[in-house]
C-alpha positions as CSV (number, residue, x, y, z in Angstrom):
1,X,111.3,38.5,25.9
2,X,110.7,41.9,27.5
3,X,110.0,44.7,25.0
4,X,110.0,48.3,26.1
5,X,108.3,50.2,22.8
6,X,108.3,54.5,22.8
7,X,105.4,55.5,20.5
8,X,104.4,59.1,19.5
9,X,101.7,60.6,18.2
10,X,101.5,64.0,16.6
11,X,99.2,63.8,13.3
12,X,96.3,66.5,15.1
13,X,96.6,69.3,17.3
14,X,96.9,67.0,20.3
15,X,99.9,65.2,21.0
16,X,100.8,62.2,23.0
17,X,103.9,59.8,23.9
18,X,103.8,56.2,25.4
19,X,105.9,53.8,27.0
20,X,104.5,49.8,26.6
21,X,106.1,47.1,28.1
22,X,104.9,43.5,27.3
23,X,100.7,44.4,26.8
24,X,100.9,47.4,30.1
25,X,100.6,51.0,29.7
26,X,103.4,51.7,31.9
27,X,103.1,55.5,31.1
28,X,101.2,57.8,28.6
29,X,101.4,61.5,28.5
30,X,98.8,63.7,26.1
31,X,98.6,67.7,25.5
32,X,96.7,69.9,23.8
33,X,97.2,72.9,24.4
34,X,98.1,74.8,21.1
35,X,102.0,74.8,21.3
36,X,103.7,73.1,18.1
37,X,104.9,69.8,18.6
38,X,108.0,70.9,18.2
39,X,107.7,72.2,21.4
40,X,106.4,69.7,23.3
41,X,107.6,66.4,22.2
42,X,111.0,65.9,23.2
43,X,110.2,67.2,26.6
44,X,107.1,65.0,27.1
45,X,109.2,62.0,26.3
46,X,111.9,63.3,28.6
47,X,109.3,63.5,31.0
48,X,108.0,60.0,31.0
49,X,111.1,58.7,30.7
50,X,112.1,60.0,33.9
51,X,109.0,58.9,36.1
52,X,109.4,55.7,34.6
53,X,113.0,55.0,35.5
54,X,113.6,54.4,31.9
55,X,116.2,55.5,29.6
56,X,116.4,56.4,26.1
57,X,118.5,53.0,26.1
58,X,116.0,50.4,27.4
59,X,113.6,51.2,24.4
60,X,113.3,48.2,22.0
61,X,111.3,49.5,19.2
62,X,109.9,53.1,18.3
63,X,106.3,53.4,16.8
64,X,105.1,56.8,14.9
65,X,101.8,57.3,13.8
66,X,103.2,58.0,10.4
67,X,99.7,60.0,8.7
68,X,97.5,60.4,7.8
69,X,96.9,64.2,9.2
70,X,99.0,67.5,9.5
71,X,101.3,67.8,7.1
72,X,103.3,69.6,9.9
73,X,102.6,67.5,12.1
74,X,103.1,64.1,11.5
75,X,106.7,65.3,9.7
76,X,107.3,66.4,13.1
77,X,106.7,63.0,14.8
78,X,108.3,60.6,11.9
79,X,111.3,63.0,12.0
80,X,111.6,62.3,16.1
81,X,111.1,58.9,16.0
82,X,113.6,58.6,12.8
83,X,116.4,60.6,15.3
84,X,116.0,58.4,18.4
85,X,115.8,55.2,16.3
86,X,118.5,56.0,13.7
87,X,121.0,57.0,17.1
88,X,119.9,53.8,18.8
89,X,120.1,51.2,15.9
90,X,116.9,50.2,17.0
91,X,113.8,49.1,14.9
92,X,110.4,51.5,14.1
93,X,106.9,50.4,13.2
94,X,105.3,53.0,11.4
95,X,101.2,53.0,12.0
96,X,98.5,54.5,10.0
97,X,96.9,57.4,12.0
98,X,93.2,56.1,11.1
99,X,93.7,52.3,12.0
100,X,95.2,53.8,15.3
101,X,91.7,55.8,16.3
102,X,90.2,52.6,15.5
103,X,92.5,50.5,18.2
104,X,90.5,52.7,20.6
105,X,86.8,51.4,20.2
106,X,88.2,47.8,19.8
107,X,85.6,46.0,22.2
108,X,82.8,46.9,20.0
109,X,80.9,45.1,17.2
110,X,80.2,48.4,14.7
111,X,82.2,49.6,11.8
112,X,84.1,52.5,12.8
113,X,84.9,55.3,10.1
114,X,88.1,57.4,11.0
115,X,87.5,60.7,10.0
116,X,90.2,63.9,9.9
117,X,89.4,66.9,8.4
118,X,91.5,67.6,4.9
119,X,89.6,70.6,4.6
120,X,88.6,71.6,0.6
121,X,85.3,69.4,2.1
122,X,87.0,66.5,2.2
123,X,88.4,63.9,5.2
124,X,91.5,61.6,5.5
125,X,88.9,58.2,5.8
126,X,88.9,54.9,6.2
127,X,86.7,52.3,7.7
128,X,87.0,49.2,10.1
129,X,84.8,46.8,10.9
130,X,85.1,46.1,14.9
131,X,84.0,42.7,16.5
132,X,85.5,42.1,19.9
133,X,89.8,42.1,20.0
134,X,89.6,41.8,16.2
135,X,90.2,44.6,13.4
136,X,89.4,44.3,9.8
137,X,89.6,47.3,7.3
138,X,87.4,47.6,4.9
139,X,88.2,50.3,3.1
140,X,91.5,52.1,2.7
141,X,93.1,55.2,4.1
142,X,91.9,57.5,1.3
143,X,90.7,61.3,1.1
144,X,87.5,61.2,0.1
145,X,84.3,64.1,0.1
146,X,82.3,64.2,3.0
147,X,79.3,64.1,0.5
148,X,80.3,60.7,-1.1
149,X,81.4,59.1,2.4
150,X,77.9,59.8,3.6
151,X,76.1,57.9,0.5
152,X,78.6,55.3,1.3
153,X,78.1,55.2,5.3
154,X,73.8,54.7,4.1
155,X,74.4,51.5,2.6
156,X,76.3,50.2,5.9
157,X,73.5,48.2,7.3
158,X,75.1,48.4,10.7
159,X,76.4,51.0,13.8
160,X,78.7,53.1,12.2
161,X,81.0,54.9,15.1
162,X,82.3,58.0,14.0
163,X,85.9,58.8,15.2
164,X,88.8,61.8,14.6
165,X,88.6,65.4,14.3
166,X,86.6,65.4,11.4
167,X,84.0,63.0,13.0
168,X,81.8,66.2,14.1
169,X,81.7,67.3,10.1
170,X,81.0,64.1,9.0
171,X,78.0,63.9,11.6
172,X,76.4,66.7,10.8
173,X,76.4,65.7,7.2
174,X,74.7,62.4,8.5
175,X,72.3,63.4,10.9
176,X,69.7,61.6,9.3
177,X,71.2,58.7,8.8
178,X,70.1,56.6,12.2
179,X,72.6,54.2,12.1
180,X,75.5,56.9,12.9
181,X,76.6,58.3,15.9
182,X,79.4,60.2,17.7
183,X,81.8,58.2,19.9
184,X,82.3,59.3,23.0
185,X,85.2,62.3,23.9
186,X,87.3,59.9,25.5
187,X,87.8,57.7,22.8
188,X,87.6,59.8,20.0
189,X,91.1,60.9,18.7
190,X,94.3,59.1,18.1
191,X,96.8,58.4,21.4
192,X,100.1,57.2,21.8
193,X,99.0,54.0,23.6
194,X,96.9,52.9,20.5
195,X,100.0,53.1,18.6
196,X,102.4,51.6,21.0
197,X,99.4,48.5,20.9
198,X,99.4,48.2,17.0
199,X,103.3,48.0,17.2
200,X,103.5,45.4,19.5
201,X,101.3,43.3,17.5
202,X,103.2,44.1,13.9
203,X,106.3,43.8,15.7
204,X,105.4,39.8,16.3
205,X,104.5,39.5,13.1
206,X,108.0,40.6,11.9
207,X,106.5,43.9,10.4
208,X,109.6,46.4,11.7
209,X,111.5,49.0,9.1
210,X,114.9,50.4,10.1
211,X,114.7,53.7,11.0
212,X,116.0,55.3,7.7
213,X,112.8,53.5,5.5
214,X,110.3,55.1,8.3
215,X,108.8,57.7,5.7
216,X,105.4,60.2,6.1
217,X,102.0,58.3,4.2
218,X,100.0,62.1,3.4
219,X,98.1,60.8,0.8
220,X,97.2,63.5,-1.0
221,X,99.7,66.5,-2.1
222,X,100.3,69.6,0.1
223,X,98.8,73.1,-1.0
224,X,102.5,74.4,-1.8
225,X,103.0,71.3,-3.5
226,X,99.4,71.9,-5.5
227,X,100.0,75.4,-6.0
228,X,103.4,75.0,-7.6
229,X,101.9,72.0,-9.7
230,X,99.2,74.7,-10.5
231,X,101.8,77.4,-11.9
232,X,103.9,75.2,-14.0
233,X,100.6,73.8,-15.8
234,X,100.3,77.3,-16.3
């Protein structure tokens, strides 16, 4: 059976669309430039539709990284993927933004610890262990202090691969611990096609939601949302 899946990516400052048909890339397109995604999505999936000979019509299943990250920003990207799904009938796959960046060092044998800044010293975080094709997590999406991942990234008595945008605060928290490192530029932040992979796969598995259940995962509250809790405790 030929599936043709659209997945988007907007959880950071960069954003990026893919089209994945049956295990090929058949077309990925990634910016970051500073517009708002707003901006830039719809026509960067217009885009790649159009080079592709595709249509909005030949797309079997949508895939979002649904958050962690931006608050803006993945609303932005659920709220796309929720419109083209919800006008075509058509089944989503909603992917955590952190298991995503690790899809990207998948030929390794290290735990990789997905790192995006939350600010307030903190990072969206979770932690994979890596081995070949295979993907286990090992600890949950979470925000957690940079100050308690680093006692927990000492006990890991293996190469720890630091990816996302907070990997570079994260690092220079750990410079002393040996067994950390940076991974490369190139593989470092969430993309499209690392979604669109993920889907496939949870797509087999029968793990689909209709488009009206695909929902944000932001795991900890906004600041509006803390500042308005704050004033009616006071």
């Amino acid at each position: 059976m030929i599936m043709l899946i659209l997945s988007v990516d907007s959880s950071a400052s960069p954003a990026s669309v893919c089209l994945f048909e049956n295990g090929k890339i058949l077309s990925e397109y990634y910016i970051n430039v500073g517009l708002t995604h707003s901006q830039t999505l719809v026509a960067m999936i217009e885009s790649m539709l159009k080079i592709t000979g595709k249509s909005i019509d030949d797309v079997d299943l949508y895939a979002v990284n649904n958050g962690p990250g931006s608050f803006t920003g993945v609303r932005i990207g659920v709220s796309a993927v929720k419109g083209m799904a919800y006008a075509q009938n058509k089944p989503c796959v909603a992917v955590s933004t952190l298991r995503s960046m690790a899809q990207n060092l998948f030929a390794q044998d290290a735990v990789i610890c997905a790192c995006m800044d939350a600010r307030r010293h903190q990072v969206y975080n979770a932690l994979f262990h890596v081995c070949g094709d295979k993907v286990e997590q090992i600890a949950e999406d979470r925000a957690i202090a940079i100050d308690e991942l680093k006692e927990q990234l000492s006990l890991i008595n293996q190469q720890v691969i630091l990816v996302g945008d907070g990997s570079e605060l994260v690092y220079n928290s750990c410079m002393e611990l040996n067994n950390v490192c940076l991974a490369p530029e190139n593989h470092r932040f969430q993309n499209a096609s690392s979604v669109a992979m993920i889907a496939a796969e949870k797509a087999k598995a029968g793990d689909t939601l209709p488009a009206a259940a695909l929902m944000p995962s932001y795991l900890r509250l906004s600041q509006a949302e803390r500042e308005r809790l704050e004033k009616q405790k006071g």
